[in-house]
N, C-alpha and C positions, 0 to 999 in steps of 0.2 A: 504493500500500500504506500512507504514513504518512496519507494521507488516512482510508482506511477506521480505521484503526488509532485516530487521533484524535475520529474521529466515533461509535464505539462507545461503549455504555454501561458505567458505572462497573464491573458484576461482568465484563463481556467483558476493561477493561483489567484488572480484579486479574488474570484467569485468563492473560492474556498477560504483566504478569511475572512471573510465575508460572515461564511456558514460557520467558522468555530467562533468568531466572537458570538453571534446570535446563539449558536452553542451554551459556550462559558456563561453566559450572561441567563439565561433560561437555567439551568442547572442549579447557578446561584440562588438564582428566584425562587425556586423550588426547595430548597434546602430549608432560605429562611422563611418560607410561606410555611412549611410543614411543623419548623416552631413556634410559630405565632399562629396558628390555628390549632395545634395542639395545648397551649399554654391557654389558647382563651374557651376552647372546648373544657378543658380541664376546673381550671377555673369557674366558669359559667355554673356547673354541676355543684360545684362547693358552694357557691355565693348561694344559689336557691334553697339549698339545702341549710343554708345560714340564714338565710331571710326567711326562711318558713318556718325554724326552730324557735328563731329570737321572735319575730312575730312584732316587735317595737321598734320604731322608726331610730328612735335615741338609740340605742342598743346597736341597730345595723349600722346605722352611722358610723357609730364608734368605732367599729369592725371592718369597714367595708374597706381601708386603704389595705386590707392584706391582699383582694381579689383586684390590683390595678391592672392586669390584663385580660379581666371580664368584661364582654361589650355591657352584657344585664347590669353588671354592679355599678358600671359608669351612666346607662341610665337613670339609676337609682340614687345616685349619690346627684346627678344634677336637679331630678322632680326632687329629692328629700332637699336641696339646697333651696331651689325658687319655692318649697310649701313653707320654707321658713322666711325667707325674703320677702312674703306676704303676709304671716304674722307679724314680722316686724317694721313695715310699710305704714308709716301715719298716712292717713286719707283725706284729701283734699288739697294738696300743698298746691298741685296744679290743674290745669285740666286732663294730660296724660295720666297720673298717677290718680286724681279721681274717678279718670274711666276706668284704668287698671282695676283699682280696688272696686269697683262694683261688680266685675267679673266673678263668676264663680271659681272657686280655687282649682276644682278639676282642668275648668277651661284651660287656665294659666301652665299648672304642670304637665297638661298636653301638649302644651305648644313647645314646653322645655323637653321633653319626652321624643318628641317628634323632631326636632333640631339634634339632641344627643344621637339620637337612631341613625340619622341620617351624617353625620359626624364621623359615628361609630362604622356603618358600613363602607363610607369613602377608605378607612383604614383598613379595614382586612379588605376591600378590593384592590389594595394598594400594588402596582406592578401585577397584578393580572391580567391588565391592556398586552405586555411588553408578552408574557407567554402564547396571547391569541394570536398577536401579529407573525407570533416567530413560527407557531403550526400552521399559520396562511400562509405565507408568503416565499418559507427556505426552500418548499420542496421547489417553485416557480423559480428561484434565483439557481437551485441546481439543476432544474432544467435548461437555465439560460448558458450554462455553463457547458452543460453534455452537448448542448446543441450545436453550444461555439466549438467544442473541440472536436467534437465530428467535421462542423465544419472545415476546420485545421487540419484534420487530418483526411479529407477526398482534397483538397489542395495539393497537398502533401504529395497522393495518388499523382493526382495531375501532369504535377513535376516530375516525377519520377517517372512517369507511365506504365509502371508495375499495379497489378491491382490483386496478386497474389494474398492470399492470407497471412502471412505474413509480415504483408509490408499493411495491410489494414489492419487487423489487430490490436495490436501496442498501441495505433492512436483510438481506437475507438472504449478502449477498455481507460486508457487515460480520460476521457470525457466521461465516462460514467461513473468515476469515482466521484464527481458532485452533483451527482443526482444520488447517488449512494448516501453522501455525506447531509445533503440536502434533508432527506429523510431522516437521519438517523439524529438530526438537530429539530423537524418539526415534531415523530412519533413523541418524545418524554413532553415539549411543550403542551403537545394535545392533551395527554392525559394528566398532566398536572394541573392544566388550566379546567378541566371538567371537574377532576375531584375536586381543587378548591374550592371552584364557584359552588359545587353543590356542599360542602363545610360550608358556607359563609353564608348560603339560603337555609340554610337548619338554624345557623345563630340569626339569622334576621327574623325567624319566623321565632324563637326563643323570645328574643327583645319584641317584637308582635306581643306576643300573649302578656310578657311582662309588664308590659304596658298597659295592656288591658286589667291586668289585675292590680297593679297599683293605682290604678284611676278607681275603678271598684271600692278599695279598701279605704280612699278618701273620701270618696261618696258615702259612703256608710258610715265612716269621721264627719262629716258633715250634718246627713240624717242627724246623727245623734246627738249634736250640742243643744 
């Protein structure tokens, strides 16, 4: 392989590294996408398991800076921050802060709710643009690369005027080492970029319901006073 790889022509080697940065860089991604979705998988499990035991908002609070790469705990810790921010809100200073405060509390911690969700997913979808582009596009750029070196090599033909096996061969087998290469940098992008995306719609739909049940449990804190 370093053989063909060396004996290729100049546009064959751009187009190969090309394919191993897109490579290296995909690899990367996936290494540290699989601890940062494992840490906040893991996490996530423990925070709900925390917030269901303790049951009081004081108490989670207290608790919650252990689970800082829980997307739910980071929900949690922004609606517990704004339900407190509106306890402590004097009403009327202006007209903003008088509308504010006539809001129902739920409204309010919604809105923080649904900006943290939305926060939180921008982060774990983080460089998972760079893996979809890399399972689109490498096998195309080692196409473009086989293409040229077959090209290069019936040239080759041309000149020579031989068209024995032979003498076709060596270049056409050198052109399809970046169709080879092409793939074998799209296949890990593909399936990394599937598996996380569907990790990061299990924790989206997680902070979903979290959501919904913290807005609940404030409602029924309201009911009751």
């Amino acid at each position: 392989m370093l053989e063909l790889v060396l004996s290729s022509g100049p546009v064959v080697k751009s187009v190969l590294v090309i394919l191993v940065y897109f490579s290296l860089v995909s690899w990367a991604i996936i290494f540290y996408k699989l601890a940062v979705v494992r840490k906040a998988m893991a996490e996530t499990d423990r925070f709900l398991d925390f917030f269901w035991t303790k049951k009081r908002f004081d108490l989670i609070g207290q608790g919650v800076k252990e689970f800082s790469n829980s997307p739910v705990a980071s929900l949690f810790r922004e609606g517990y921050h704004e339900l407190l921010q509106q306890k402590k809100r004097p009403a009327g200073e202006d007209a903003a802060e008088e509308f504010t405060s006539r809001m129902p509390n739920t409204d309010i911690v919604a809105r923080a709710l649904r900006r943290a969700t939305t926060q939180e997913t921008q982060r774990l979808e983080k460089y998972l643009t760079f893996l979809a582009t890399t399972g689109s596009i490498t096998p195309f750029i080692g196409l473009f690369g086989t293409v040229w070196g077959i090209m290069d090599a019936f040239h080759g033909i041309g000149q020579t005027g031989s068209a024995s096996l032979a003498v076709v061969a060596p270049g056409i087998s050198e052109a399809l080492v970046a169709t080879a290469i092409g793939l074998a940098a799209a296949i890990p992008a593909v399936i990394g970029y599937n598996h996380f995306l569907n990790k990061v719609n299990e924790l989206i739909g997680e902070m979903d319901n979290f959501s919904q049940e913290f807005l609940n449990i404030i409602e029924r804190m309201e009911r009751g006073k």
